[in-house]
Structures are given as C-alpha cells and as structure tokens.
ChimeraX commands (.cxc) that place a marker at each C-alpha (Angstrom):
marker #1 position 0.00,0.00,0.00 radius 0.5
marker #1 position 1.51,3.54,-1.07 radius 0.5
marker #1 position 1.94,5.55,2.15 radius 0.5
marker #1 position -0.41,9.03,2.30 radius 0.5
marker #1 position 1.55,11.96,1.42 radius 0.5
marker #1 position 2.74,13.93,4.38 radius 0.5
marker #1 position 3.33,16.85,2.31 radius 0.5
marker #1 position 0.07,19.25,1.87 radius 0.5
marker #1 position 0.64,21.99,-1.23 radius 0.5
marker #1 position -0.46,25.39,0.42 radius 0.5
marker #1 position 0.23,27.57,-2.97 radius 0.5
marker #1 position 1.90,26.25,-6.48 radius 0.5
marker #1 position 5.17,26.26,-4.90 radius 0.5
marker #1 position 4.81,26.25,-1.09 radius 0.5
marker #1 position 4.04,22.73,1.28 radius 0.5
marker #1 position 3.69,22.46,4.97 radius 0.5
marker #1 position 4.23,19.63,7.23 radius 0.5
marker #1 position 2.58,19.97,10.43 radius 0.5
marker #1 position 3.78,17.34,13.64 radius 0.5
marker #1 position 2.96,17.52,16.89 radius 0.5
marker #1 position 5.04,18.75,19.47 radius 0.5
marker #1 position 4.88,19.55,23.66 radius 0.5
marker #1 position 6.53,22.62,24.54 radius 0.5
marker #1 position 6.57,22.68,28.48 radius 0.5
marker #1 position 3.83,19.66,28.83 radius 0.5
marker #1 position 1.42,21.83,26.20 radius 0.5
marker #1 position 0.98,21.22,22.95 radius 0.5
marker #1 position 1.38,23.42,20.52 radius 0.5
marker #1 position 2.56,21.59,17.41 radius 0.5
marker #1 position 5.02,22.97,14.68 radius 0.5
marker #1 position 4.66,23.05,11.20 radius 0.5
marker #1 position 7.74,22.83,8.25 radius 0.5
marker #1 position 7.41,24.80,5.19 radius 0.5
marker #1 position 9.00,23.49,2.04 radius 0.5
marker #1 position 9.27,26.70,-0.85 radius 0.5
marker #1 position 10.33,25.48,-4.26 radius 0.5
marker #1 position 12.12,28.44,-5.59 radius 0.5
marker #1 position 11.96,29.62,-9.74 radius 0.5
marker #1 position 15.14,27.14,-10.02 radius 0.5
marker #1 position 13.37,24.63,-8.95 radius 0.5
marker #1 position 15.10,23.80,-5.55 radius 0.5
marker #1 position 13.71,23.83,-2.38 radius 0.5
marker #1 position 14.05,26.33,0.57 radius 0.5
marker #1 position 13.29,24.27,3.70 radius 0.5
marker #1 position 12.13,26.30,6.37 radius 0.5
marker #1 position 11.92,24.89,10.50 radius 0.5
marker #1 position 12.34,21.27,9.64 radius 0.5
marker #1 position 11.04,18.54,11.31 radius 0.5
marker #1 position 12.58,14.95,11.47 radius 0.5
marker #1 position 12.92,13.05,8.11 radius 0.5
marker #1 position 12.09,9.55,7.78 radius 0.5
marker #1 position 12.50,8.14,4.37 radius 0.5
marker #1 position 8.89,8.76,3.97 radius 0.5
marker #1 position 9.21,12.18,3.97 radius 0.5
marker #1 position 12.60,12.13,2.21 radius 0.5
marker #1 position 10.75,10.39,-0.70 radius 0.5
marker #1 position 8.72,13.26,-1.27 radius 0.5
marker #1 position 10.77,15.56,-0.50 radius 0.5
marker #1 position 13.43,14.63,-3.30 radius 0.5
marker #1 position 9.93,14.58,-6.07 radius 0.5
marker #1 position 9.62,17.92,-5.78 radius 0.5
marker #1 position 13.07,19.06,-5.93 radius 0.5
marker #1 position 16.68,19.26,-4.57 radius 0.5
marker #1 position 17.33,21.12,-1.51 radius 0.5
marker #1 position 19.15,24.18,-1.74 radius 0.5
marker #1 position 18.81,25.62,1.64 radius 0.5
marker #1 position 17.83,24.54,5.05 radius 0.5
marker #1 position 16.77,27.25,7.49 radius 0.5
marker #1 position 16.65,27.39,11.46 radius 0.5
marker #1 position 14.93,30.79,11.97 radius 0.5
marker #1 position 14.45,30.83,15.61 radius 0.5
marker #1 position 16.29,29.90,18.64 radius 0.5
marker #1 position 13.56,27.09,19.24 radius 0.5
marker #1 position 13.16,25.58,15.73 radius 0.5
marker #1 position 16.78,23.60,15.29 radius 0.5
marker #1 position 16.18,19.45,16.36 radius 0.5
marker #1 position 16.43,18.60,13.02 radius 0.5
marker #1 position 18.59,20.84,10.89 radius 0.5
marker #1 position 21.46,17.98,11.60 radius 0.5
marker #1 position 19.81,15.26,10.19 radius 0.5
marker #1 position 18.76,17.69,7.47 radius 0.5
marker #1 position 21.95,18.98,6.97 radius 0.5
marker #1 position 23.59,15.15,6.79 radius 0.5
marker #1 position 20.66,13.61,4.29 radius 0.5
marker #1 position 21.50,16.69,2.37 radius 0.5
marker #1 position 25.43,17.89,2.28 radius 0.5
marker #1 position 25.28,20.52,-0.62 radius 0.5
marker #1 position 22.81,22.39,0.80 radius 0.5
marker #1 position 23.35,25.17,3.00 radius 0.5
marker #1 position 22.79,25.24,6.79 radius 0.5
marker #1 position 21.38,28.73,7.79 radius 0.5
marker #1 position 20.60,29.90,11.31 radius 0.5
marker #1 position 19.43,32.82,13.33 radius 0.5
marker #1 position 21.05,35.00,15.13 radius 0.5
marker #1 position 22.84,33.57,18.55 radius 0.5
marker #1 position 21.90,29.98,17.56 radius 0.5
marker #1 position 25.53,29.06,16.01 radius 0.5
marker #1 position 26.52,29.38,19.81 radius 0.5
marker #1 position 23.51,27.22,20.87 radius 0.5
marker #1 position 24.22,24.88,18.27 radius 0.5
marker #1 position 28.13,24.56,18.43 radius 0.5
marker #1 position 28.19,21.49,17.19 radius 0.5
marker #1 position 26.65,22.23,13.60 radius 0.5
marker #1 position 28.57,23.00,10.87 radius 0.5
marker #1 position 26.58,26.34,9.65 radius 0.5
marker #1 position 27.33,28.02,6.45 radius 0.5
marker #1 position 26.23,31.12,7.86 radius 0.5
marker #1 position 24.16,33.64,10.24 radius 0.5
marker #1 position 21.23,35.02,8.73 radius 0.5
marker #1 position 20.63,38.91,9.24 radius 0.5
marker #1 position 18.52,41.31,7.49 radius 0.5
marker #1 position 19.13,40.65,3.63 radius 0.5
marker #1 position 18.40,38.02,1.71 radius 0.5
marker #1 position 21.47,35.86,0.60 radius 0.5
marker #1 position 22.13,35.15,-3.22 radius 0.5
marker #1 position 20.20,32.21,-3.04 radius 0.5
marker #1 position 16.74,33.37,-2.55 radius 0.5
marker #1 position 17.01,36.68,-3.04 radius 0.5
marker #1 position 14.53,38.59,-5.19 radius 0.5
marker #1 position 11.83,35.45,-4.52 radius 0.5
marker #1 position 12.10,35.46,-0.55 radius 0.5
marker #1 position 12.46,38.79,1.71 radius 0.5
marker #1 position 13.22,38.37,5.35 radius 0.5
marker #1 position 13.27,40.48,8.68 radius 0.5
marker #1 position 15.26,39.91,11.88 radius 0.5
marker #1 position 13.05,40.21,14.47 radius 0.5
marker #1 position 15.69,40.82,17.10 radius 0.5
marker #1 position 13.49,43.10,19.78 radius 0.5
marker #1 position 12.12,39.23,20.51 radius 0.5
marker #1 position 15.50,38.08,22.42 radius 0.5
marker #1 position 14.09,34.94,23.63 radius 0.5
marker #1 position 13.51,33.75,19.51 radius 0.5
marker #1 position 15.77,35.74,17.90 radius 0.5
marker #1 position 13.21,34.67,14.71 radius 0.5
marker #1 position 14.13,35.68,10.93 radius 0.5
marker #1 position 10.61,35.99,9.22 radius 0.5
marker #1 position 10.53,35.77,5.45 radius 0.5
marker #1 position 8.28,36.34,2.86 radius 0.5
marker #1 position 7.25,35.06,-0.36 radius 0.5
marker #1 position 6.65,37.70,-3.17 radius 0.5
marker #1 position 5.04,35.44,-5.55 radius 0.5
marker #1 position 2.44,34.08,-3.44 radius 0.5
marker #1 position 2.47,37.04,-0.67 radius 0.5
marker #1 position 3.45,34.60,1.84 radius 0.5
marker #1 position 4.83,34.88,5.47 radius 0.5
marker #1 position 6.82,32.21,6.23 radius 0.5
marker #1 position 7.23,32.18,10.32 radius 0.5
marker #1 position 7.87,30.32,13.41 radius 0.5
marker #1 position 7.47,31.88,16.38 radius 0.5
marker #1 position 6.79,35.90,15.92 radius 0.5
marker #1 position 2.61,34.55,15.83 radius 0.5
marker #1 position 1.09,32.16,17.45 radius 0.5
marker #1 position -2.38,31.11,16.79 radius 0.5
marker #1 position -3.40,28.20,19.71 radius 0.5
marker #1 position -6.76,29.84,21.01 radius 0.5
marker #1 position -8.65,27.46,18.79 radius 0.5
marker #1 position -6.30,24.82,19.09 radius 0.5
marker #1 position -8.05,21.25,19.20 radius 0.5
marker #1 position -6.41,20.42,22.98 radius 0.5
marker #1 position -8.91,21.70,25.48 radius 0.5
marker #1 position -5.98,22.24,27.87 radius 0.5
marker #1 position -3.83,24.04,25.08 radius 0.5
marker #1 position -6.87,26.37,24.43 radius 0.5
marker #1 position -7.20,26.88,28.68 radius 0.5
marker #1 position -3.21,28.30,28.73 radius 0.5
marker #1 position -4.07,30.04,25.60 radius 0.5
marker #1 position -7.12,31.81,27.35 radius 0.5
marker #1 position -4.53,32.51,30.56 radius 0.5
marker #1 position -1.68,33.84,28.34 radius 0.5
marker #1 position -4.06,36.22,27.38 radius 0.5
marker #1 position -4.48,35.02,23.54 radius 0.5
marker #1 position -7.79,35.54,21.88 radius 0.5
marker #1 position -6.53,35.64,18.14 radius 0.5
marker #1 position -3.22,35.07,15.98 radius 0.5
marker #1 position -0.78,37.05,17.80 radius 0.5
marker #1 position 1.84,37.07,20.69 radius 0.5
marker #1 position 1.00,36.68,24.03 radius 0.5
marker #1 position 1.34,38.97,27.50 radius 0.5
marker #1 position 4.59,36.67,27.87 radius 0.5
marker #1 position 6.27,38.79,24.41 radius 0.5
marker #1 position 4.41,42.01,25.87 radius 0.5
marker #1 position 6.76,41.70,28.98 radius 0.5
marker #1 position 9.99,40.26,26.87 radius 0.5
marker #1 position 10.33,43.16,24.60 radius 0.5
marker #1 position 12.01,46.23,26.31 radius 0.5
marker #1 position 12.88,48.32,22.79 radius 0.5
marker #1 position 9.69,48.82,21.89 radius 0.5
marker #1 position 10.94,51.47,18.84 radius 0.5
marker #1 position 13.05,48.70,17.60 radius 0.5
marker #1 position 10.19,45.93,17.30 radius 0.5
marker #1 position 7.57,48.72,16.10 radius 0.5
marker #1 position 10.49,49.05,12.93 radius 0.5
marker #1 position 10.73,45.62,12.63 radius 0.5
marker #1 position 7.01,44.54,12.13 radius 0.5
marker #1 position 6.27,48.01,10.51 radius 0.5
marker #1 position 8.19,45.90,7.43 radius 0.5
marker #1 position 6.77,42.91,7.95 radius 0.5
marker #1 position 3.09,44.51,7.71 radius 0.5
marker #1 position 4.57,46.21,4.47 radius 0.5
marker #1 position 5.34,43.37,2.20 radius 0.5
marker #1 position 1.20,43.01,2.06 radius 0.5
marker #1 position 1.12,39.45,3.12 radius 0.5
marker #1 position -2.24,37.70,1.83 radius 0.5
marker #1 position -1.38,34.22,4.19 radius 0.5
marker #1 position 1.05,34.00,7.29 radius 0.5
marker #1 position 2.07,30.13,7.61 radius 0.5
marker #1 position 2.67,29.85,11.15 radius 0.5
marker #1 position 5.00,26.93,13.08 radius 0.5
marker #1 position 2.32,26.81,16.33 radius 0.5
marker #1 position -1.88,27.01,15.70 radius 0.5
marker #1 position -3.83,27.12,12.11 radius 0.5
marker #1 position -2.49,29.32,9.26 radius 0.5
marker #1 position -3.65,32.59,8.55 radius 0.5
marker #1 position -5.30,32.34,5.13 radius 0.5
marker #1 position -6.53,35.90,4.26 radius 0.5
marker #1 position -5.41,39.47,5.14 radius 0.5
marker #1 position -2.44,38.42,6.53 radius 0.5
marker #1 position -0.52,41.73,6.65 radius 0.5
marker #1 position -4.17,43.51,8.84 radius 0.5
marker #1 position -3.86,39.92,11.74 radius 0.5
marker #1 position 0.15,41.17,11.99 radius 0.5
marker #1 position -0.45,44.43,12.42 radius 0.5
marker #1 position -3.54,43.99,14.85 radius 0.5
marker #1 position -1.15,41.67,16.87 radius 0.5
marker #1 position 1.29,44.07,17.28 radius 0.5
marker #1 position -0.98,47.22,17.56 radius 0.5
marker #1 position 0.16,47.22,21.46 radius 0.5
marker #1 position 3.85,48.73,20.27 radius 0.5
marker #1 position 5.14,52.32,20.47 radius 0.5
marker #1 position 2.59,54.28,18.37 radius 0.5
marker #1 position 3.95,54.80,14.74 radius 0.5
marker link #1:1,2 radius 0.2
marker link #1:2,3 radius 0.2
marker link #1:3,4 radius 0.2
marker link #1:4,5 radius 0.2
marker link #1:5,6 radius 0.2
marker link #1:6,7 radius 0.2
marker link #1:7,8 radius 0.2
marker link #1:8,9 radius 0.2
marker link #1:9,10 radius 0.2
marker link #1:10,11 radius 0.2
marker link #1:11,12 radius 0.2
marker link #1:12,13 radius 0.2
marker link #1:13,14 radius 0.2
marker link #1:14,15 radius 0.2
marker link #1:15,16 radius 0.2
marker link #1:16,17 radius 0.2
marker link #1:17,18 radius 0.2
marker link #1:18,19 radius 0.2
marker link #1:19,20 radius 0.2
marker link #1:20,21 radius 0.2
marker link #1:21,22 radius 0.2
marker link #1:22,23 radius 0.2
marker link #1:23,24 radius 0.2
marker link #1:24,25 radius 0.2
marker link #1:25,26 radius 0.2
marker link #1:26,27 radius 0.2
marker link #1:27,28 radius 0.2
marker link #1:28,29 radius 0.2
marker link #1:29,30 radius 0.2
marker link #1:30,31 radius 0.2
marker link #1:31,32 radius 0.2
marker link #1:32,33 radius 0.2
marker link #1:33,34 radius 0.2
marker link #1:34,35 radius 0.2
marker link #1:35,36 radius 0.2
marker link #1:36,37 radius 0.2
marker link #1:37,38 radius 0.2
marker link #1:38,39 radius 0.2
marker link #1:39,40 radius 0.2
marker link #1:40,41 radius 0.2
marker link #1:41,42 radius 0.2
marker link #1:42,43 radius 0.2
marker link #1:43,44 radius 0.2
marker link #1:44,45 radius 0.2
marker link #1:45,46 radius 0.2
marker link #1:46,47 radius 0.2
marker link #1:47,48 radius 0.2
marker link #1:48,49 radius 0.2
marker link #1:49,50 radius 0.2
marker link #1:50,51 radius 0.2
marker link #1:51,52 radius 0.2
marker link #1:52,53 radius 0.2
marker link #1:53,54 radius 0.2
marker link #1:54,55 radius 0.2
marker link #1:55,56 radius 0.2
marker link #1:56,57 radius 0.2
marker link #1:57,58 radius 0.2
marker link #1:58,59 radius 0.2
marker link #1:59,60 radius 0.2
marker link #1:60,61 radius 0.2
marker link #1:61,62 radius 0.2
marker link #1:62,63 radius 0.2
marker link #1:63,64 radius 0.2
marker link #1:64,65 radius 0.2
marker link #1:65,66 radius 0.2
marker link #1:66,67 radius 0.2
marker link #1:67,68 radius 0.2
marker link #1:68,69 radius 0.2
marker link #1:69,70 radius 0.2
marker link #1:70,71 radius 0.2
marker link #1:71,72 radius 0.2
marker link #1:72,73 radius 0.2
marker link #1:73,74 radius 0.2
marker link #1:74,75 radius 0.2
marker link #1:75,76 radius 0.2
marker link #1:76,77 radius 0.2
marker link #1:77,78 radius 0.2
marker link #1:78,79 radius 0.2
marker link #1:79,80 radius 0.2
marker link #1:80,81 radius 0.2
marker link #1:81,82 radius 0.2
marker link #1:82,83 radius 0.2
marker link #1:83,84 radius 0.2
marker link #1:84,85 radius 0.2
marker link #1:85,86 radius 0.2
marker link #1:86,87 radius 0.2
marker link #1:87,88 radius 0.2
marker link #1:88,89 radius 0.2
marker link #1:89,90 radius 0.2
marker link #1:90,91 radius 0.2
marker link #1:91,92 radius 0.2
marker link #1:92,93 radius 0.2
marker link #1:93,94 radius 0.2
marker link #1:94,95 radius 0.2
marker link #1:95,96 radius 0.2
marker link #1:96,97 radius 0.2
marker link #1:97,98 radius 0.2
marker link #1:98,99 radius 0.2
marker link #1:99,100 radius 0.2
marker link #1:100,101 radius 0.2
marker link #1:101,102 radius 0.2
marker link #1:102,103 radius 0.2
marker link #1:103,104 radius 0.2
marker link #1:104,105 radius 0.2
marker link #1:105,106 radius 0.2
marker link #1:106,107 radius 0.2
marker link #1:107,108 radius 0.2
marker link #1:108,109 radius 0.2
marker link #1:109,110 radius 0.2
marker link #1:110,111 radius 0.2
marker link #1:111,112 radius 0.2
marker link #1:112,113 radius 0.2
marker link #1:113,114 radius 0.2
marker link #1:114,115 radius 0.2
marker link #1:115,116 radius 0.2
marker link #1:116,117 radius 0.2
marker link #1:117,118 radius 0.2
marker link #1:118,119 radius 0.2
marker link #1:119,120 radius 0.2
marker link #1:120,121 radius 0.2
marker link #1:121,122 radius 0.2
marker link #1:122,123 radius 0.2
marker link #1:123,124 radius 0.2
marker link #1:124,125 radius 0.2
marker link #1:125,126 radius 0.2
marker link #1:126,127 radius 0.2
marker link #1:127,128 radius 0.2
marker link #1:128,129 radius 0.2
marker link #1:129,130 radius 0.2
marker link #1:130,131 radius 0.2
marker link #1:131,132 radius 0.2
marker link #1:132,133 radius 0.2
marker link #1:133,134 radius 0.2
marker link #1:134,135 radius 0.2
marker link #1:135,136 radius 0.2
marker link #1:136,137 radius 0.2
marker link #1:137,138 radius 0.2
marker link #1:138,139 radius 0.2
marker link #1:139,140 radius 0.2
marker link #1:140,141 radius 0.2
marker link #1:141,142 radius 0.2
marker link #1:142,143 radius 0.2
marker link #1:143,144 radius 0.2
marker link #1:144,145 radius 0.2
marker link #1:145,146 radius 0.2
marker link #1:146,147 radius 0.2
marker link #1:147,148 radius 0.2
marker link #1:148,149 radius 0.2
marker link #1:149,150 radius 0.2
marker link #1:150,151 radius 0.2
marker link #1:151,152 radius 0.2
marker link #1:152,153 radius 0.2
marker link #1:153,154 radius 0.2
marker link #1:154,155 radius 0.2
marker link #1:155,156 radius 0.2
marker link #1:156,157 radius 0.2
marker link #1:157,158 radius 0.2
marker link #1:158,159 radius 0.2
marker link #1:159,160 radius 0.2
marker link #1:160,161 radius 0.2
marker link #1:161,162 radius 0.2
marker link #1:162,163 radius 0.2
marker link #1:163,164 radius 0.2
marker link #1:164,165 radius 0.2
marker link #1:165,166 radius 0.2
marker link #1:166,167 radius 0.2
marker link #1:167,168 radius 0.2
marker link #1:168,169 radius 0.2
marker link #1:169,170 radius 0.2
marker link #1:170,171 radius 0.2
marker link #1:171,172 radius 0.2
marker link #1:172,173 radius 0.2
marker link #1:173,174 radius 0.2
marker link #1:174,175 radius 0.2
marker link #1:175,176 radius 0.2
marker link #1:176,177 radius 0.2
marker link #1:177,178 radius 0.2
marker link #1:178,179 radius 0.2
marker link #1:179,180 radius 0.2
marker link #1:180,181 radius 0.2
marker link #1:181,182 radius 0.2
marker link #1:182,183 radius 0.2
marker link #1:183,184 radius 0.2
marker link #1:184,185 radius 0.2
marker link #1:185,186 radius 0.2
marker link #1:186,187 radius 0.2
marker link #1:187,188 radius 0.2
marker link #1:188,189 radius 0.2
marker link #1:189,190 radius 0.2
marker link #1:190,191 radius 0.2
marker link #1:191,192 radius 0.2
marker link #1:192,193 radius 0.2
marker link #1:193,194 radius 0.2
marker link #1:194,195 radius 0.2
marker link #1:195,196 radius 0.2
marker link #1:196,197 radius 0.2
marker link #1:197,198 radius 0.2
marker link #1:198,199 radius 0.2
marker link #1:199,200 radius 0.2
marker link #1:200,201 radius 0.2
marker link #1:201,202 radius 0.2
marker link #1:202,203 radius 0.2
marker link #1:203,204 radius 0.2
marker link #1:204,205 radius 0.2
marker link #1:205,206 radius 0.2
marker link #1:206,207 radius 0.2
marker link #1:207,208 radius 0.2
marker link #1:208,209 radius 0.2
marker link #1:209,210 radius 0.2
marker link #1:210,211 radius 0.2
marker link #1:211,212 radius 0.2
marker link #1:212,213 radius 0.2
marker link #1:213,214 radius 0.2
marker link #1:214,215 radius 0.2
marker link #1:215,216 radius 0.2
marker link #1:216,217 radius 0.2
marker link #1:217,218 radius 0.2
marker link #1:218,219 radius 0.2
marker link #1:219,220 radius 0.2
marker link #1:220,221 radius 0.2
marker link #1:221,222 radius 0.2
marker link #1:222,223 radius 0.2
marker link #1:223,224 radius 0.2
marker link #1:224,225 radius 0.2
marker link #1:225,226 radius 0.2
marker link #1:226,227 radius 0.2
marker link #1:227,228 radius 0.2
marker link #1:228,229 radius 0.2
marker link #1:229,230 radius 0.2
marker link #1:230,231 radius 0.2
view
C-alpha cells in the first residue's frame, strides 16, 4: 500500500508539514514549510525529522538548496537535514551558532536576503524578541509569510488544555501573548521591525504553532502588534 503523502501543497510552490510537538507539557505543534524556488530547488524552512517517507517526497519535488533554522527554538532537526542533504546550506538565526556549536553552519542570517533566494524570498530579523531571535521571510510570488514563532495562533487549538493556557496567556486571536508584551524592552526597535513585515502586504502568514492565517495576513500582523510604540 503507497503511504499518504505527508506533504500538503499550500500555494503552487509552497508545502507544509505539520507534527505535533509539547513545549513545556502543552501542545502546541510545529509546522515545516518546504518553498520550491523559480530554479526549482527547495528552501526548507523549520524542519522537522525526516524519515525516508518524507525524504521520498521531499526529493519529487526538488533538490534542496537551503535549510533554514529561523528561531532559537526551531533547530532538532537541521542535523539530520543537513547530513541527508550535504550541498545544501545550513542557515541559522542570530545567537543559535553558539547554541548549536556542534553544527557545521554556512552562515548567520541577518537582514538581507542571501544570493540564493534573493529577489523570490524577503526576510526580517526580528531581534526586539530576544528569547527567539526569529528571521521571518516572505514570499513575493504568493504574498506569503513564512514564520515560526513571531505569531502564534493556539486559542482554537483542538487540545482543550492548550486552548485553557491560551485563554490565561491572554491570547484571543493570531498574535503574541502577555509573555512577548513583557519580553520586549525596545519597543521602537520591534515597532520598525514589524512596521516591514506589515509592508510586504502578506495575503497568508504560515505559522510553526496554531492554524495558518489564510486571508489578510498583513491587517492579523499588524492587529497583533498594535500594542507597540505608536507609529
């Protein structure tokens, strides 16, 4: 019997793999996003662990180019990623080539796009969020966000007790919670930072934790973040 697909096509050139996944006892779930770029290879984005299953599929839609860890939290995998797949590069956020010493990464990922995606994928380091350190990107053909952590969306979560510590963290919609109201101390700085994410004009924000945002994408980031230093 052929195996279902894992993969799920969100746009012509964009899949997501959700799994689940306990962060303190709760679960919250994460979600990989595969982009197949105009060359035809893939951008993988937060991976999650690759059976051969996976691997199958992964290697019918393309070869990997890139594999990216764009938060301090979303890095278990990139290893096995990076060893089932040696010419691709190993990309990670700020502060987690110190966290993850014992990966070989081919660089730190800042503000700019590198040569490899440029002109198809945008990003933004989202650096007033210490604890993440998260490098949000964006797809200009589909008007994508491609995130992990700058969003969560758990408030309609299927777990009864996930949707309870929702409720307590103070989430009602796709957003942050009182948790990131307290972490971020340069408010200026993180009002710049999702001033440009709000900017691109995203249509759908794929997020790693709760259900994707499938319309007006660009209005649920900047109602999340309304809370900031006024513009």
């Amino acid at each position: 019997m052929t195996p279902a697909p894992m993969l799920t096509a969100l746009t012509a050139d964009i899949w997501i793999l959700p799994r689940p996944m306990r962060f303190f006892g709760v679960e919250t779930g994460t979600r990989m996003t595969v982009v197949r770029l105009a060359d035809g290879a893939l951008f993988i984005h937060s991976p999650v662990a690759l059976d051969a299953a996976l691997r199958a599929e992964i290697d019918a839609l393309g070869p990997v180019k890139a594999i990216v860890a764009p938060s301090l939290f979303h890095h278990l995998f990139a290893g096995e990623w990076a060893a089932a797949y040696p010419q691709a590069s190993l990309s990670a956020c700020p502060g987690l080539e110190k966290k993850r010493s014992d990966l070989k990464w081919s660089r730190v990922l800042g503000d700019a796009p590198e040569a490899e995606w440029s002109g198809e994928l945008d990003q933004v380091f989202f650096g007033a969020r210490t604890m993440e350190n998260e490098v949000i990107f964006f797809h200009h053909k589909s008007k994508t966000i491609v995130s992990s952590d700058f969003m969560f969306n758990l408030a309609t979560h299927p777990s009864a007790f996930t949707r309870a510590v929702a409720f307590l963290l103070g989430q009602r919609a796709p957003g942050p919670t009182w948790l990131e109201h307290v972490m971020i101390r340069d408010r200026i700085a993180a009002r710049a930072q999702m001033d440009r994410v709000v900017a691109w004009g995203a249509e759908r924000v794929v997020l790693a934790h709760g259900e994707i945002i499938t319309t007006n994408g660009s209005d649920a980031v900047d109602r999340a973040y309304r809370w900031l230093t006024p513009r």
